[in-house]
C-alpha positions as CSV (number, residue, x, y, z in Angstrom):
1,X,98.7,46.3,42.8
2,X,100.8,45.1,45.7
3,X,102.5,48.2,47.5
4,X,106.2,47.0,46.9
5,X,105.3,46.4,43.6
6,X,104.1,50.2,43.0
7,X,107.4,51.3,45.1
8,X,109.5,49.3,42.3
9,X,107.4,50.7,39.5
10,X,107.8,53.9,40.9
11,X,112.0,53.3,40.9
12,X,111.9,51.6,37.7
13,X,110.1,54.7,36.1
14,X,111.7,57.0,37.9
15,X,115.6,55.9,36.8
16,X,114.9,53.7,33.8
17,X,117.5,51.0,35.6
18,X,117.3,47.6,37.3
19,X,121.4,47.2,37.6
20,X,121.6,47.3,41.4
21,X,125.2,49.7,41.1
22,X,123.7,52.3,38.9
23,X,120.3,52.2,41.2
24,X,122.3,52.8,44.5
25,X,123.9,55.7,42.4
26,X,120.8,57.1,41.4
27,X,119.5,57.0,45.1
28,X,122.6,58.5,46.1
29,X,123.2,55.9,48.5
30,X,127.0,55.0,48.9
31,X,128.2,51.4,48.3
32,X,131.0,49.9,50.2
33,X,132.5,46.7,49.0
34,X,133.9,44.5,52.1
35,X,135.9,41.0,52.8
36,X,133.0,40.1,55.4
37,X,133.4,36.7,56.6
38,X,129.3,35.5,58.0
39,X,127.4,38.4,56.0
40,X,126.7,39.4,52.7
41,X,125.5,42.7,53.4
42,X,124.4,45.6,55.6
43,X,122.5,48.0,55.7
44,X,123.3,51.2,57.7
45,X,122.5,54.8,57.7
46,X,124.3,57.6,59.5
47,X,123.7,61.2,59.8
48,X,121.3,61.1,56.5
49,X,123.9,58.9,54.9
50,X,122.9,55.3,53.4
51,X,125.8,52.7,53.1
52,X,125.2,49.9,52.0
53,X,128.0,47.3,52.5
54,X,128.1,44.0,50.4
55,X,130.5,41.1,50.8
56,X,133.5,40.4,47.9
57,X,133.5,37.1,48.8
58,X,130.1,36.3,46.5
59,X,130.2,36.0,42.7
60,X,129.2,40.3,40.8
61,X,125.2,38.5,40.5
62,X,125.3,38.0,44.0
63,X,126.1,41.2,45.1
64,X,123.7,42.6,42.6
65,X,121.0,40.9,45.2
66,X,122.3,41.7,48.1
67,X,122.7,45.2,47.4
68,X,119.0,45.0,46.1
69,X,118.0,43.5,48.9
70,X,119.1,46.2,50.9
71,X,117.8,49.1,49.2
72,X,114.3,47.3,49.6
73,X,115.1,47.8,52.8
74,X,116.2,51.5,52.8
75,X,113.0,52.0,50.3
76,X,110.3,50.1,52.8
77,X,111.5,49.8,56.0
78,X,112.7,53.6,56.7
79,X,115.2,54.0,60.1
80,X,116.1,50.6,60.6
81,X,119.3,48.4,59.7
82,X,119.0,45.1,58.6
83,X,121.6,42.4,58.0
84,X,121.3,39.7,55.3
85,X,122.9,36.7,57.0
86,X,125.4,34.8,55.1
87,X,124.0,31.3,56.1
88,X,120.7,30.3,57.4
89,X,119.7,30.7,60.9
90,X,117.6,28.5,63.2
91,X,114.5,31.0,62.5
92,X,112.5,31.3,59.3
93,X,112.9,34.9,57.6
94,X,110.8,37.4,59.1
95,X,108.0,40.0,57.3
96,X,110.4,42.5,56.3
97,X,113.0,40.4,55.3
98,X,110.0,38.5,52.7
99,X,109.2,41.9,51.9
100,X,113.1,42.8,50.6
101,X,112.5,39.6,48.8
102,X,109.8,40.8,47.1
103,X,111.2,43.9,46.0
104,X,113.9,42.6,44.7
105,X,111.6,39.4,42.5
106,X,109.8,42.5,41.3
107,X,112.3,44.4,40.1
108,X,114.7,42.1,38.4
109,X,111.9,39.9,36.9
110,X,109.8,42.7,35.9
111,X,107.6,42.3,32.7
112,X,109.3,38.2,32.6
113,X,107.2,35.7,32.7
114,X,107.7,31.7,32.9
115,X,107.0,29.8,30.0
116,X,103.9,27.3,30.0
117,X,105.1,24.5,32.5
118,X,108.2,26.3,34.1
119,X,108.6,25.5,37.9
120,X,109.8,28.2,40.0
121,X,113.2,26.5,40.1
122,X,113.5,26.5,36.3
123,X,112.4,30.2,35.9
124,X,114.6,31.4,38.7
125,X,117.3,29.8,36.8
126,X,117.5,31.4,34.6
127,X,117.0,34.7,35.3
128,X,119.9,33.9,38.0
129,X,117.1,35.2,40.5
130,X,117.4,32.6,43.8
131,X,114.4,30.6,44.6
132,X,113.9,31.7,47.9
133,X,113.5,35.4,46.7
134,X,111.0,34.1,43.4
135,X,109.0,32.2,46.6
136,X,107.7,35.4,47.7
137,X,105.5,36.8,44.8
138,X,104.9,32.8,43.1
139,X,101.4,33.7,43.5
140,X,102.3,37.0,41.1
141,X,103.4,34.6,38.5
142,X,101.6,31.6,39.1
143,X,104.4,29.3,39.5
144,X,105.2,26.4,41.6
């Protein structure tokens, strides 16, 4: 088994929850909603505090990732702060942000499967899961 998929296990276990806002609860981490204008969300920790800021200007299932995405980060990438950038840059995502990704697949798709013939589009779909997250464990669920 993958190592983010035994850290999401371990959570999953642990709190018996995938809703992101009862998670960051559970983890004690403090969520702070936020008009921001070319972010979705941010990661920071002070003094032994985690906040993790997320944008209300995304749809509730939106947030939900973003604030997923960033306790991947607090989870796996411990004493740094990441920013999950509104729009695109000019650079492809890096390890760790493929890695938050991957956390987040994991958890909100666990024990789901596509049906026979399913692209990843289609499966994403409808679990409301964005294809560029499902592209980083395809090769879990053998979708294309």
């Amino acid at each position: 088994m993958h190592w983010i998929d035994k850290e999401v296990k371990y959570l999953m276990e642990k709190y018996q929850t995938t809703d992101p806002f009862e998670l960051a609860d559970c983890l004690n981490y403090k969520l702070l909603p936020y008009p921001f204008r070319r972010i979705k969300g941010m990661l920071l920790v002070v003094q032994g505090v985690t906040i993790i800021g997320y944008s209300t200007s995304i749809s509730r299932r939106q947030q939900g990732f973003v604030i997923l995405h960033e306790i991947a980060h607090r989870r796996l990438h411990q004493g740094l702060n990441y920013f999950m950038v509104l729009e695109n840059s000019l650079y492809p995502p890096g390890k760790f942000e493929r890695q938050a990704n991957r956390f987040v697949a994991c958890l909100v798709l666990t024990e789901r499967m596509p049906q026979p013939g399913e692209t990843i589009y289609d499966f994403a779909t409808r679990y409301g899961v964005p294809v560029d997250v499902l592209r980083e464990i395809e090769e879990v669920y053998g979708v294309k």
